[in-house]
Backbone as JSON Lines, residues from 0, in Angstrom:
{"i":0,"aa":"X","n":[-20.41,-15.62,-19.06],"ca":[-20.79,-14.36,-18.46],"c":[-20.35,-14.29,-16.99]}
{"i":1,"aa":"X","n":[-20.49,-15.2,-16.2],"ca":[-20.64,-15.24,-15.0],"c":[-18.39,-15.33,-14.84]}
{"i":2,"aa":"X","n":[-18.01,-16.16,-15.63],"ca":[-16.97,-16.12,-15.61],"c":[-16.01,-14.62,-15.57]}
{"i":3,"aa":"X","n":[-16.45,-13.86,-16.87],"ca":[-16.49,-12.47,-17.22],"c":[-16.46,-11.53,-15.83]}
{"i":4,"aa":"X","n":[-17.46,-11.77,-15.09],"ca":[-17.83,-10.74,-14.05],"c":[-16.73,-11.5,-13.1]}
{"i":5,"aa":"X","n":[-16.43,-12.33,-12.96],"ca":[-15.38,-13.07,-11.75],"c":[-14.05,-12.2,-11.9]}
{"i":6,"aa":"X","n":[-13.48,-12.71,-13.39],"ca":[-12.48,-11.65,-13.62],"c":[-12.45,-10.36,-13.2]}
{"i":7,"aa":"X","n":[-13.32,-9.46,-13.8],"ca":[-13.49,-8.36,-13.46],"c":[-13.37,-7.85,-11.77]}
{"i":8,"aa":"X","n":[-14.11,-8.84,-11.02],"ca":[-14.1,-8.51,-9.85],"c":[-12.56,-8.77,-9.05]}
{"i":9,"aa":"X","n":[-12.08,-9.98,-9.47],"ca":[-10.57,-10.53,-9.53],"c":[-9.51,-9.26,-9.65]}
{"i":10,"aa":"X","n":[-10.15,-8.59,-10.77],"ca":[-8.81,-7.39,-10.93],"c":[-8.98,-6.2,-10.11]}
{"i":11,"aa":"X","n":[-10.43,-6.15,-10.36],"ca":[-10.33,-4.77,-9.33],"c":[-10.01,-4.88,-7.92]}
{"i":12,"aa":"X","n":[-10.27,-6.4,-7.4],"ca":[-9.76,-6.39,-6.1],"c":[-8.26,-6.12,-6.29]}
{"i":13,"aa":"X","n":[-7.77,-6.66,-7.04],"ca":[-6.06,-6.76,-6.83],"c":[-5.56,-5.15,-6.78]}
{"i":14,"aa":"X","n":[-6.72,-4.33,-7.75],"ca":[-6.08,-3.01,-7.7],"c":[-5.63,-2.24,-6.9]}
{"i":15,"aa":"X","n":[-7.27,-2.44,-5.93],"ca":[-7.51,-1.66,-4.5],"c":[-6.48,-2.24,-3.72]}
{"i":16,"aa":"X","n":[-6.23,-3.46,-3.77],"ca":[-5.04,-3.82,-3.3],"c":[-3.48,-3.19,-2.92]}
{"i":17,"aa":"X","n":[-3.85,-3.02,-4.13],"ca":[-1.79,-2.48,-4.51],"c":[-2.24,-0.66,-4.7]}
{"i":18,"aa":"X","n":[-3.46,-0.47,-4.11],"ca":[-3.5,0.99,-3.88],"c":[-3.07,1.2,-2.77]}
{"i":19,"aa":"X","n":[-3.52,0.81,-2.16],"ca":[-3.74,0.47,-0.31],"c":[-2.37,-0.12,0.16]}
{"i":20,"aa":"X","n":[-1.4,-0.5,-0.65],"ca":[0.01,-1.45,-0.08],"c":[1.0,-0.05,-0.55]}
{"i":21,"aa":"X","n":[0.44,0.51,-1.95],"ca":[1.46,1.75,-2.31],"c":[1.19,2.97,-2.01]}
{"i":22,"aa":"X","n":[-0.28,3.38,-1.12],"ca":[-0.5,4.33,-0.24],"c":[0.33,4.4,0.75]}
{"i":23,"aa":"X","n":[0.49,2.89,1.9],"ca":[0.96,3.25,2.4],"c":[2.71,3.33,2.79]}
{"i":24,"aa":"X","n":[3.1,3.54,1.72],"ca":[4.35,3.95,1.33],"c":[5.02,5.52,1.65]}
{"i":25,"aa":"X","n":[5.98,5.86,2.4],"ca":[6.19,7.45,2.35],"c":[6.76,7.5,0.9]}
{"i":26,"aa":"X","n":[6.43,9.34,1.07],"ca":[7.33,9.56,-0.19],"c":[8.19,9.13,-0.2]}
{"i":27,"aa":"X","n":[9.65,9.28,0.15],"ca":[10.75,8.67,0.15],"c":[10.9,7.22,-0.24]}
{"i":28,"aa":"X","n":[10.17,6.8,0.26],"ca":[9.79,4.98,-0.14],"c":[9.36,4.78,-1.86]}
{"i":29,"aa":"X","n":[8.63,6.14,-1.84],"ca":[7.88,6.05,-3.2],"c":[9.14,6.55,-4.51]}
{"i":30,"aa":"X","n":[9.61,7.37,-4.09],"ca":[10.65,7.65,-5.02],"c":[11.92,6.95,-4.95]}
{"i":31,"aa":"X","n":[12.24,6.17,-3.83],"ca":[13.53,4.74,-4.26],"c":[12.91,3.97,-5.05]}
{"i":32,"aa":"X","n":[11.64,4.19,-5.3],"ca":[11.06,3.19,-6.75],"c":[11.0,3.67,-7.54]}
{"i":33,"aa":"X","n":[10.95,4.82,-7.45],"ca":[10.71,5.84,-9.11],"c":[9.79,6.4,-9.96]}
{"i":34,"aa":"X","n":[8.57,6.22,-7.9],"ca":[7.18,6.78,-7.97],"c":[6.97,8.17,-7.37]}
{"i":35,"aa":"X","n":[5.9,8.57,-7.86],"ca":[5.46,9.82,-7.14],"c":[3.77,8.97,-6.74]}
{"i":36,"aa":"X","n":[3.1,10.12,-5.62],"ca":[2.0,9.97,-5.28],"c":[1.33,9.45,-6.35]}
{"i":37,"aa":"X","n":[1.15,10.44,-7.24],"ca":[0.34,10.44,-9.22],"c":[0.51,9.07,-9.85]}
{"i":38,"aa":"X","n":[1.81,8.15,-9.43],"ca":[1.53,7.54,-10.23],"c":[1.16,6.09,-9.49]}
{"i":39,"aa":"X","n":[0.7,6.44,-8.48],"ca":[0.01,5.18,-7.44],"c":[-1.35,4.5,-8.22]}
{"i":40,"aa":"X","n":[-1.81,5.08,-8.92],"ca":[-3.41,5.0,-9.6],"c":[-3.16,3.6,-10.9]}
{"i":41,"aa":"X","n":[-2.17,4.52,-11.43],"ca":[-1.63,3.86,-12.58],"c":[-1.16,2.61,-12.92]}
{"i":42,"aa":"X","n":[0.41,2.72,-11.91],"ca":[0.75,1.34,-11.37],"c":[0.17,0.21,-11.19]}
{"i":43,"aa":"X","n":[-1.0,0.9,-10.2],"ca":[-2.31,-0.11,-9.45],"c":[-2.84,-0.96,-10.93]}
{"i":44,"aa":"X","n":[-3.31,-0.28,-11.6],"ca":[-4.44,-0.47,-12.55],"c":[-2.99,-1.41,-13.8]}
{"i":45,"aa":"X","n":[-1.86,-0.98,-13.92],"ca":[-1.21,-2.09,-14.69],"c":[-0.56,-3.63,-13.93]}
{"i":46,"aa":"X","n":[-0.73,-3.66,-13.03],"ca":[-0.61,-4.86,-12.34],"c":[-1.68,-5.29,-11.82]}
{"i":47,"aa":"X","n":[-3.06,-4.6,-12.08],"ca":[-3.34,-5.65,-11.96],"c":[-4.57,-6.39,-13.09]}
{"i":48,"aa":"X","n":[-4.03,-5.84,-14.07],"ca":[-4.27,-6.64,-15.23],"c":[-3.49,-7.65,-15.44]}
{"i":49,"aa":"X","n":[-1.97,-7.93,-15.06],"ca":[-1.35,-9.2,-15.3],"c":[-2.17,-10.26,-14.34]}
């Protein structure tokens, strides 16, 4: 259980993470990657499940 909640807390940090690193990105920055604003959420949330 206690393990369970570690993870959990593990990923969501990483999310807020790579919200906060691909926030602060300009657009321009965001689209030489082949992002828009919209898909900052997304991204976040599939990396950081690996």
């Amino acid at each position: 259980m206690v393990k369970l909640i570690t993870e959990k807390v593990s990923a969501w940090r990483r999310y807020r993470a790579s919200v906060r690193e691909l926030s602060r990105l300009t657009d321009r920055e965001l689209a030489e990657l082949g992002l828009s604003r919209s898909d900052i959420e997304a991204v976040a949330r599939v990396s950081a499940t690996f």
